[in-house]
LODRENDREN-417869 format. One record per residue (C-alpha): y, z, x; residue number from 1; residue in three letters. Coordinates in steps of 0.02 Angstrom, whole numbers, padded with zeros to 5 digits. Each point is the difference from the previous one (the first is absolute). Example, Ala and Ser with C-alpha at 12.3 -4.5 7.8 and 13.67 -1.06 7.14 Angstrom:
# residues 2
pt north->-00225, up->00390, east->00615, seq->1, type->Ala
pt north->00172, up->-00033, east->00069, seq->2, type->Ser
END
This chain:
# residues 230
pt north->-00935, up->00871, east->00028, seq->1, type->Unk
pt north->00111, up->00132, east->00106, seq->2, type->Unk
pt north->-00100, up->00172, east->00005, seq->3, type->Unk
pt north->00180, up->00069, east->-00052, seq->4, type->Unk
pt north->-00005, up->-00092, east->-00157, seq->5, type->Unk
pt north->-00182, up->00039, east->-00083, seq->6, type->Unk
pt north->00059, up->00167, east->-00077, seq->7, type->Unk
pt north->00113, up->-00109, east->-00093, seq->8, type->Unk
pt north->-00033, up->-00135, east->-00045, seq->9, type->Unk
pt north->-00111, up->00014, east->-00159, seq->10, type->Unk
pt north->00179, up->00092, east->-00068, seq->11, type->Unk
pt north->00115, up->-00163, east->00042, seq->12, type->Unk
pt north->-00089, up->-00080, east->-00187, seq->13, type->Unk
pt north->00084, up->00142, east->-00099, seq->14, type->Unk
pt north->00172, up->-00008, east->00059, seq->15, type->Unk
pt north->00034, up->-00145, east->-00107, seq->16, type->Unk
pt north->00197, up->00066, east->-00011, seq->17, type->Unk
pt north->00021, up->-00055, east->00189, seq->18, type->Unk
pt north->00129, up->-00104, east->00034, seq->19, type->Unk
pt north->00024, up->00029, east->00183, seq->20, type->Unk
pt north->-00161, up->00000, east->00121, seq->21, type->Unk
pt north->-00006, up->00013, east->00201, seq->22, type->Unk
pt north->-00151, up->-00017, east->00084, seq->23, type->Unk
pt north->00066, up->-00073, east->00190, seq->24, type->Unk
pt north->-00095, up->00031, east->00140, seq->25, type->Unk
pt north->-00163, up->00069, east->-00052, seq->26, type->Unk
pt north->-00162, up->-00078, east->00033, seq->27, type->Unk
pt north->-00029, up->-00087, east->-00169, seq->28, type->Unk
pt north->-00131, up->-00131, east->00004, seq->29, type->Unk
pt north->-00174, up->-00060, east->-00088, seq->30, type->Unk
pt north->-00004, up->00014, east->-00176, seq->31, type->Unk
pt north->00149, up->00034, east->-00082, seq->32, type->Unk
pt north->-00031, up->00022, east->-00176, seq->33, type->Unk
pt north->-00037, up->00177, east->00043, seq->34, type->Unk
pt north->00201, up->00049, east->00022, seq->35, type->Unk
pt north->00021, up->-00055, east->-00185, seq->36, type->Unk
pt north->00155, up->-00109, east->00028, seq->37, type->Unk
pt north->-00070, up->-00106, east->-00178, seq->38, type->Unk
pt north->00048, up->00133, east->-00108, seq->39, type->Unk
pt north->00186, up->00036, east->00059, seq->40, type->Unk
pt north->00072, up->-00113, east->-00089, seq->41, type->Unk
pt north->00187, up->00077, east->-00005, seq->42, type->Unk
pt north->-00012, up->-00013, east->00173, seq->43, type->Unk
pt north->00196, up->-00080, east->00077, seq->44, type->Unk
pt north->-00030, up->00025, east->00181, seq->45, type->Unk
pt north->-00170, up->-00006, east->00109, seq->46, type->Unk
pt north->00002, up->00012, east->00200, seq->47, type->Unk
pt north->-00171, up->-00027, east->00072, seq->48, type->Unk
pt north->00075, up->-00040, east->00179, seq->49, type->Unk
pt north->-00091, up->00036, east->00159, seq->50, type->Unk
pt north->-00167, up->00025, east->-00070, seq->51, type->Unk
pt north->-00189, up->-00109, east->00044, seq->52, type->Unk
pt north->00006, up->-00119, east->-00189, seq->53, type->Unk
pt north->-00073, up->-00131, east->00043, seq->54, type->Unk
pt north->-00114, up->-00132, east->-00118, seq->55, type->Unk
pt north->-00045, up->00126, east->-00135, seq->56, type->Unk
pt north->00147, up->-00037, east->-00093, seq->57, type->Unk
pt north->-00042, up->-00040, east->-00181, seq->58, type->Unk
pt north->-00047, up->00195, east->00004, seq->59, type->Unk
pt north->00173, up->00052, east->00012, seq->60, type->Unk
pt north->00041, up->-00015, east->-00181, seq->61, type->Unk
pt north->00165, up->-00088, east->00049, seq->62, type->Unk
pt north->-00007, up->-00141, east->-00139, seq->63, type->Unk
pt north->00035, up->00166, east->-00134, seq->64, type->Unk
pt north->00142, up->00054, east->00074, seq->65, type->Unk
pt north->00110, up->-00107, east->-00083, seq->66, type->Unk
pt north->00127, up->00105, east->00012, seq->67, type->Unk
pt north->00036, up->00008, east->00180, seq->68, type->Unk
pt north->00158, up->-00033, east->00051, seq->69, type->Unk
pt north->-00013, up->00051, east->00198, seq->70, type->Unk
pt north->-00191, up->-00065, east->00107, seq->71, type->Unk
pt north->-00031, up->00056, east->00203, seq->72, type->Unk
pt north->-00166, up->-00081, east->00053, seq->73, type->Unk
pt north->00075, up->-00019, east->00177, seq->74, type->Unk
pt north->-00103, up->00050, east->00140, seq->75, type->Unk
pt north->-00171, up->-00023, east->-00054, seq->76, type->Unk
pt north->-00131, up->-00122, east->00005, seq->77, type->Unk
pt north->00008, up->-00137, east->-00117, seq->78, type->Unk
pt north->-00040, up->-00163, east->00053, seq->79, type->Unk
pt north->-00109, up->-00067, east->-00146, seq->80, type->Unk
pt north->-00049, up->-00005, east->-00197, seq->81, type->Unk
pt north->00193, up->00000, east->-00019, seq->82, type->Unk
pt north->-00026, up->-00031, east->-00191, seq->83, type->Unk
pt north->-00094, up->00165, east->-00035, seq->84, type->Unk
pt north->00154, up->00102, east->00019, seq->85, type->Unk
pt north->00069, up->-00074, east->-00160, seq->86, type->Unk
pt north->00194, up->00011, east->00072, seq->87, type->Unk
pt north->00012, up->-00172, east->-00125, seq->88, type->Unk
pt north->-00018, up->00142, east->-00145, seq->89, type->Unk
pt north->00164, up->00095, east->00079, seq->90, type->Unk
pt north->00149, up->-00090, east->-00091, seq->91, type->Unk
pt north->00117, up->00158, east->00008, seq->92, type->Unk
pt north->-00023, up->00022, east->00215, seq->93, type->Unk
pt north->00161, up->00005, east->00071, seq->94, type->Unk
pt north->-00045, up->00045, east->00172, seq->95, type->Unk
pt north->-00183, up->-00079, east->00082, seq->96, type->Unk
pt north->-00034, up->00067, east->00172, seq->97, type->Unk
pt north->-00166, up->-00062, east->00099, seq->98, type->Unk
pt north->00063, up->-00049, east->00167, seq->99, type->Unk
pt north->-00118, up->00044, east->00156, seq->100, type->Unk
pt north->-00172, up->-00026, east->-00088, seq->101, type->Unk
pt north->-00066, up->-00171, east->00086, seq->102, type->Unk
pt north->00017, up->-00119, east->-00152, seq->103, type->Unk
pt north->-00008, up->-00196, east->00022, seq->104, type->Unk
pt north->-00045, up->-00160, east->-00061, seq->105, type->Unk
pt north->00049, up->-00036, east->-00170, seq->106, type->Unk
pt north->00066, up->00142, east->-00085, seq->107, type->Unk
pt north->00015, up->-00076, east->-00185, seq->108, type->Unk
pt north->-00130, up->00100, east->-00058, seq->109, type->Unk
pt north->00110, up->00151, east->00026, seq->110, type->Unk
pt north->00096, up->-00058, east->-00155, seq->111, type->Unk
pt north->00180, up->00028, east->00086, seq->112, type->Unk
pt north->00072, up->-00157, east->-00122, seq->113, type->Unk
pt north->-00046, up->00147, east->-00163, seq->114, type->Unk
pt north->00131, up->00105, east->00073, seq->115, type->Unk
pt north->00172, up->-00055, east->-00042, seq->116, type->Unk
pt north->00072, up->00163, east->-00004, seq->117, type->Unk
pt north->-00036, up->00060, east->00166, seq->118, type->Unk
pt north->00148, up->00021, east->00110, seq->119, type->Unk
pt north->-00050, up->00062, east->00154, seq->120, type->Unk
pt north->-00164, up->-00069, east->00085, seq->121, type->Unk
pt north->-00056, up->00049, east->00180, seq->122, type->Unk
pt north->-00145, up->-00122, east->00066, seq->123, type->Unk
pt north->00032, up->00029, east->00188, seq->124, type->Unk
pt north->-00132, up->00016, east->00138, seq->125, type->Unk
pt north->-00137, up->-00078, east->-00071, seq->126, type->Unk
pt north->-00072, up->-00193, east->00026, seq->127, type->Unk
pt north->00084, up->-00101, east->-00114, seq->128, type->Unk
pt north->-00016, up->-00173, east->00044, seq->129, type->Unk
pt north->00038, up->-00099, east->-00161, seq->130, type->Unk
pt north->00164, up->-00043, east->-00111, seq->131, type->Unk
pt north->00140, up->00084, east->-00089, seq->132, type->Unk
pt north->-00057, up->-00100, east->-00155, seq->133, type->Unk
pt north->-00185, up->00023, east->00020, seq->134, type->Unk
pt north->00026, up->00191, east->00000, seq->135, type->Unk
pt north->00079, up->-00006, east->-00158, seq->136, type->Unk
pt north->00175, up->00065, east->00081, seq->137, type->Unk
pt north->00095, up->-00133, east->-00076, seq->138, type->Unk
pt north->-00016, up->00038, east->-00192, seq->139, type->Unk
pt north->00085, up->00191, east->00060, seq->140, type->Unk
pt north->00177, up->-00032, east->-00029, seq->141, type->Unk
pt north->00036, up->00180, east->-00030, seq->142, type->Unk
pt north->-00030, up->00046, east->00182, seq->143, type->Unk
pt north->00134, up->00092, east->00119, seq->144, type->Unk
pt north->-00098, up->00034, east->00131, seq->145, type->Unk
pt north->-00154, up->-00136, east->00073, seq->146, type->Unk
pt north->-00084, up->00089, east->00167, seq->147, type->Unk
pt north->-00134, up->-00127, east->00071, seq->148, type->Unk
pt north->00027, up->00042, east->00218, seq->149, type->Unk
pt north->-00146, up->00018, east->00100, seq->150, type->Unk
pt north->-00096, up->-00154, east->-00082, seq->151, type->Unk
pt north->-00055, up->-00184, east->00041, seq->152, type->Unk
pt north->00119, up->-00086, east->-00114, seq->153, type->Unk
pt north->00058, up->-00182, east->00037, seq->154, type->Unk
pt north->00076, up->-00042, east->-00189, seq->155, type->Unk
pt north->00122, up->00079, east->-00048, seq->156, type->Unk
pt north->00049, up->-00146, east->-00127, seq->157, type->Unk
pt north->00032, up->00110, east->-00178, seq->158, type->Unk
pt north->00132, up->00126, east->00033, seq->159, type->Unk
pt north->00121, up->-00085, east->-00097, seq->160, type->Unk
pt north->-00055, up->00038, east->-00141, seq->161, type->Unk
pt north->00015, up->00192, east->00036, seq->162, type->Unk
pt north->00185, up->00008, east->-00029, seq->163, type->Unk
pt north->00006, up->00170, east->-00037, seq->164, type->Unk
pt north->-00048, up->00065, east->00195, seq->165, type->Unk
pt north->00103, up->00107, east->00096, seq->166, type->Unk
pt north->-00133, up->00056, east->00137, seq->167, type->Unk
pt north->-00093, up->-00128, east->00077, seq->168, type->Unk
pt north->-00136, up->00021, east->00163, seq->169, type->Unk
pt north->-00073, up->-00150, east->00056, seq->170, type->Unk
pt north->-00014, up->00049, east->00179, seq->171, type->Unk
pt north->-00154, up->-00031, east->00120, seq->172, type->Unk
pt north->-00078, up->-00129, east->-00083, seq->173, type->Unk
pt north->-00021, up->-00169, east->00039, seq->174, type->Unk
pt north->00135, up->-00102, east->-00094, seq->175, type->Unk
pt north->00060, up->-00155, east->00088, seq->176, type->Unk
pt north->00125, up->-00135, east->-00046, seq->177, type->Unk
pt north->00210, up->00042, east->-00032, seq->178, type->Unk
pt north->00064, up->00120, east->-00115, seq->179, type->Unk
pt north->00068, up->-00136, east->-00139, seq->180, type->Unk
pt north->-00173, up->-00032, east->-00057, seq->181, type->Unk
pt north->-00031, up->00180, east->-00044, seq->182, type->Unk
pt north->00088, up->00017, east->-00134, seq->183, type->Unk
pt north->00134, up->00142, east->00050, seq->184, type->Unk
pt north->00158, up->-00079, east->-00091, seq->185, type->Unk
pt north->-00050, up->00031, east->-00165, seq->186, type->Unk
pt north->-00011, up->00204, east->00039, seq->187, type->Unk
pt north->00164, up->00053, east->-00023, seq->188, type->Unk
pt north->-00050, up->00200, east->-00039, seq->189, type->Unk
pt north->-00089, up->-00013, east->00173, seq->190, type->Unk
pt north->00082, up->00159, east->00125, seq->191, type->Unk
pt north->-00146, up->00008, east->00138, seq->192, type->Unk
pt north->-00094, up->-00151, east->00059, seq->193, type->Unk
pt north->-00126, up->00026, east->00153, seq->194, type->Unk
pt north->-00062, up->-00179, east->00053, seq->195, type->Unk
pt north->-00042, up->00065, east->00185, seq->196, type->Unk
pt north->-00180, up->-00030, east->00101, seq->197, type->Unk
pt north->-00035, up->-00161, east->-00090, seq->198, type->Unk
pt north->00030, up->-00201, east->00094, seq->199, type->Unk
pt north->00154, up->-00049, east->-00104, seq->200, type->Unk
pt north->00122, up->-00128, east->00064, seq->201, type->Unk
pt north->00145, up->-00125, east->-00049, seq->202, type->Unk
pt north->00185, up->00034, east->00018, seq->203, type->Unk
pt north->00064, up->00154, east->-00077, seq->204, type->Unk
pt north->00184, up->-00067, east->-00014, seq->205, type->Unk
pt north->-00112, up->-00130, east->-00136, seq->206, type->Unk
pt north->-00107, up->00146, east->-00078, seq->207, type->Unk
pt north->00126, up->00032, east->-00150, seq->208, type->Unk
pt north->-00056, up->00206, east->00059, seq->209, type->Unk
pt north->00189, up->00019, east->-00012, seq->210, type->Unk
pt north->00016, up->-00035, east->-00200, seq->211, type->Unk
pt north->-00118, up->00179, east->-00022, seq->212, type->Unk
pt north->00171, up->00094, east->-00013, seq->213, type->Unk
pt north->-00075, up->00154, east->-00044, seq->214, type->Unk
pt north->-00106, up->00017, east->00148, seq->215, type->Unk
pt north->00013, up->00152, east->00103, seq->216, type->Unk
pt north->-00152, up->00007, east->00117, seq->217, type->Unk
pt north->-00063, up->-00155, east->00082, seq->218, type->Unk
pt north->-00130, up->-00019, east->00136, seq->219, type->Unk
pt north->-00060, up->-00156, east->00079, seq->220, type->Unk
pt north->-00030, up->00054, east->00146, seq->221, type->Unk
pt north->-00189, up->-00089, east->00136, seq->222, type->Unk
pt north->00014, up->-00177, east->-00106, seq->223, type->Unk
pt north->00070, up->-00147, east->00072, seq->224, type->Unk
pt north->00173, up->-00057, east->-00092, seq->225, type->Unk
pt north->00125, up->-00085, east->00085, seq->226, type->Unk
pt north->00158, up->-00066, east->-00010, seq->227, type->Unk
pt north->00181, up->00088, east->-00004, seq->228, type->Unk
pt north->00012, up->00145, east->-00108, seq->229, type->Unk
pt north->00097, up->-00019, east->-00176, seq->230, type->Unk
END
């Protein structure tokens, strides 16, 4: 753990009235059961960003926060023992941020599919290499915002079933095929769509893109489409 933090961190158990806690960019790592995360159980918001977590992640106490409404895990190290975070015991999360840690593989075990209330998930720059429905994405039809850029994602198959997205980020991954296939009609909310860096193709003027009325951002740009514009 950071030097900066070892004054404190035997204190972090008492404050079991926090609702709010910010620990970004410090050098948190090892064992973690010394910050005392179990007991603060009112917690709402947690932001562990930037920091050196890596597999010792069952000693974060996360699975008795149930109360969290607001996760940051971004920018660490997690690639493995997904379960032991216990993010399946998070029902209330609204907002689930771990992008730039290295994750890949099959990421059921991080027990995604639990949490139907989340609305805004960030899972970009990391290794994902498997499906929308194998992630568990497909049972969250409260989200408005889906972040997955930076992966190795060829299936995209799923995303209608997320009706309620505005903010959608597929971009630099590895999807191939047209855009009918994907999915896109059925997300009428949607107001940003980023399908750019991937190997897409087909006719746009045959895409049905032009039936997302409320779109207000769109970026398709390095795939290979063809055809005369609609």
């Amino acid at each position: 753990m950071g030097e900066g933090l070892k004054s404190a961190k035997q204190g972090l158990a008492n404050l079991k009235n926090l609702k709010v806690l910010d620990l970004c960019f410090n050098g948190i790592y090892g064992s973690l059961s010394s910050l005392g995360l179990a007991n603060l159980t009112n917690l709402k918001v947690l932001n562990l960003d930037e920091n050196q977590i890596n597999n010792s992640l069952s000693s974060l106490g996360l699975a008795n926060l149930t109360n969290l409404k607001s996760l940051d895990l971004s920018s660490n190290h997690i690639i493995t023992s997904l379960a032991s975070l216990g993010l399946k015991y998070l029902k209330n999360l609204k907002e689930l941020h771990m992008g730039h840690n290295g994750m890949s593989g099959s990421l059921n075990s991080l027990g995604l599919a639990h949490l139907t209330n989340l609305k805004s998930l960030d899972l970009s720059d990391n290794q994902i290499n498997t499906s929308l429905s194998s992630l568990g994405l497909v049972n969250l039809t409260n989200l408005k915002r889906l972040d997955l850029s930076e992966n190795q994602i060829a299936n995209a198959r799923g995303l209608e079933n997320l009706t309620a997205l505005e903010t959608l980020d597929l971009s630099d991954n590895i999807i191939s095929g047209d855009l009918t296939w994907l999915g896109l009609v059925s997300l009428k909310d949607l107001k940003a769509l980023n399908l750019g860096d991937n190997e897409m193709n087909g006719s746009l003027s045959s895409s049905r893109i032009c039936e997302l009325m409320a779109l207000v951002e769109l970026d398709l740009m390095h795939n290979n489409f063809g055809g005369q514009v609609p």
